[in-house]
C-alpha positions in Angstrom: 121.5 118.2 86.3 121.4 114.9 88.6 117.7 112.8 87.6 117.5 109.1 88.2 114.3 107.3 87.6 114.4 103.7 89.4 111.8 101.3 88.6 110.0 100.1 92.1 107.3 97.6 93.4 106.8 99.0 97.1 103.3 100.7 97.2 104.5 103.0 100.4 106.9 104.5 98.2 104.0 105.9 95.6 102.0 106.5 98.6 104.6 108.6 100.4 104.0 111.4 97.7 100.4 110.5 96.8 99.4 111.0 100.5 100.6 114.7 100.4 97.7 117.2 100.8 98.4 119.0 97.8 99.0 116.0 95.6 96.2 113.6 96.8 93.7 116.6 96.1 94.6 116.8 92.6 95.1 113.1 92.1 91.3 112.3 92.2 88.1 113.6 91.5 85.3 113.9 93.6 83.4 111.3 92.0 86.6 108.7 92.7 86.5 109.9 96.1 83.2 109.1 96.8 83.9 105.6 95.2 86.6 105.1 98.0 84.2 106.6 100.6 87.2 109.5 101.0 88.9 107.1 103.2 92.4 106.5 104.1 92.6 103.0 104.2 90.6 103.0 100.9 92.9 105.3 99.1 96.0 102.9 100.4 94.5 99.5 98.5 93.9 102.0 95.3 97.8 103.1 95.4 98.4 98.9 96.2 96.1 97.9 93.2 98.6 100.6 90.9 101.6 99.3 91.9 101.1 95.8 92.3 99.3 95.3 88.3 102.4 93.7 86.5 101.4 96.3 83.3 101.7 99.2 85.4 105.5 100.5 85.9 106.2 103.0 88.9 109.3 105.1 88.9 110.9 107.2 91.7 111.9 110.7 90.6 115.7 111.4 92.2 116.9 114.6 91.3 120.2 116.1 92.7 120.3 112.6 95.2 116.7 113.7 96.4 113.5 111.6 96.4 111.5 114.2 94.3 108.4 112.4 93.4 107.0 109.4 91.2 106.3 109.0 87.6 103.6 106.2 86.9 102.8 104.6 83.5 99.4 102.9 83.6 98.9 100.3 81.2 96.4 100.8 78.2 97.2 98.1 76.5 99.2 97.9 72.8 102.2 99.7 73.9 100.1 103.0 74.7 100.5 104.2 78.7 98.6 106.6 80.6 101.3 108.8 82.2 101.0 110.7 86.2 104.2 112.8 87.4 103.7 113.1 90.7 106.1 115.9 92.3 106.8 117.4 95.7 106.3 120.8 95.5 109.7 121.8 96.2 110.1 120.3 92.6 107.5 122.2 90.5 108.6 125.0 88.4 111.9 124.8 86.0 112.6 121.3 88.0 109.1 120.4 86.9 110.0 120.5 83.5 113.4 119.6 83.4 112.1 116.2 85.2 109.5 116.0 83.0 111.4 116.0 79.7 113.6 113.6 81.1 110.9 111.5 82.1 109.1 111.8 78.5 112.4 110.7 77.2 113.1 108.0 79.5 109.3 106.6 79.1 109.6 106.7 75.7 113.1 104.5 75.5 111.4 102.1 77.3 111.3 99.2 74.7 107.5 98.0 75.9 106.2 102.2 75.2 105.0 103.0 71.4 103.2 105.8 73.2 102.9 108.3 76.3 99.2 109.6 77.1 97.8 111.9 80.0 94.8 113.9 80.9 94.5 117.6 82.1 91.6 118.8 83.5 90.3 122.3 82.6 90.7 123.0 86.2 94.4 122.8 86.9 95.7 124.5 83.5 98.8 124.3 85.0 99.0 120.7 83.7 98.0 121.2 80.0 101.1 123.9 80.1 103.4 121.7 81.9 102.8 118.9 79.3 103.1 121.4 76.1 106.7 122.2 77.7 107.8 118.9 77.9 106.9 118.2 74.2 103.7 116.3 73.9 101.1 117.1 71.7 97.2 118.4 72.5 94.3 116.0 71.5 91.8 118.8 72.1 88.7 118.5 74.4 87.9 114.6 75.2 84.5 113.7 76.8 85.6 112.9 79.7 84.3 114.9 82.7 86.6 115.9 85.8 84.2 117.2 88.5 85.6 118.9 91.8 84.2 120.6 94.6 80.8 119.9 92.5 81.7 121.9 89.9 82.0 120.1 86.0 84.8 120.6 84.4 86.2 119.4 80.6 89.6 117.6 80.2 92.3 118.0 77.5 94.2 114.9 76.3 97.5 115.3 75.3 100.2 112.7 73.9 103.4 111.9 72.5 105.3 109.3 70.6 108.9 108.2 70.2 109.3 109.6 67.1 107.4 113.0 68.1 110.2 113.5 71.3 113.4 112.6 68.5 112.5 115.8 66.7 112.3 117.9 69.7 116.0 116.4 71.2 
């Protein structure tokens, strides 16, 4: 199994994947959406904004010498990130995972990361399961809302910590 992660500064590459109709959909809510105005351009200086904060790191995902996706660490401050895998779909499933544990592992090696945190909303359960499989741990319910379509729904934070992935290698 071939997976590179290469540290990059060039917005167009996030936005390659992020502009994809089934990732850009599940990337933001419909109250962020209506914050940008659902426009284009809008959505652009958001993905600019990501990349170009010096505490944010974006990584592409190669696997087997193919651009597979990104994997972005957000910046929370006190060594704690707020972590996005961003995949094409042609790498969901089994490659999901297997980039996703090598992504935890790489993310937590980084010597500026004490700790990795995400959201799932209730919505898209597919993304509480794929972080359970890649070893992180649940935080439960959190307060925060995700609303789409007009519809409410809760969010699940998960987590994990350098010394929380050693036990699972």
């Amino acid at each position: 199994m071939n997976i590179k992660l290469k540290e990059t500064k060039r917005w167009r590459v996030l936005w390659r994947v992020c502009s994809l109709p089934d990732i850009i959909e599940r990337m933001f809510d419909d109250v962020i959406f209506e914050k940008m105005g659902r426009s284009t351009r809008n959505m652009r200086l958001k993905i600019r904004g990501i990349v170009s904060n010096p505490g944010n790191h974006v990584f592409r995902v190669i696997f087997e010498n193919k651009f597979a996706g990104c994997f972005v660490l957000f910046d929370l401050g006190g060594g704690d990130y707020e972590v996005h895998t961003l995949l094409k779909k042609e790498f969901h499933g089994l490659y999901a995972v297997r980039i996703g544990r090598y992504a935890t592992a790489f993310g937590l090696n980084l010597p500026y990361v004490k700790k990795l945190i995400s959201f799932c909303p209730n919505n898209m359960p597919e993304t509480f399961l794929f972080a359970k499989m890649c070893g992180w741990k649940s935080l439960g319910e959190l307060p925060a809302k995700w609303i789409k379509n007009g519809v409410e729904y809760g969010v699940k934070g998960v987590w994990i910590r350098k010394e929380d992935f050693l036990c699972l290698s």
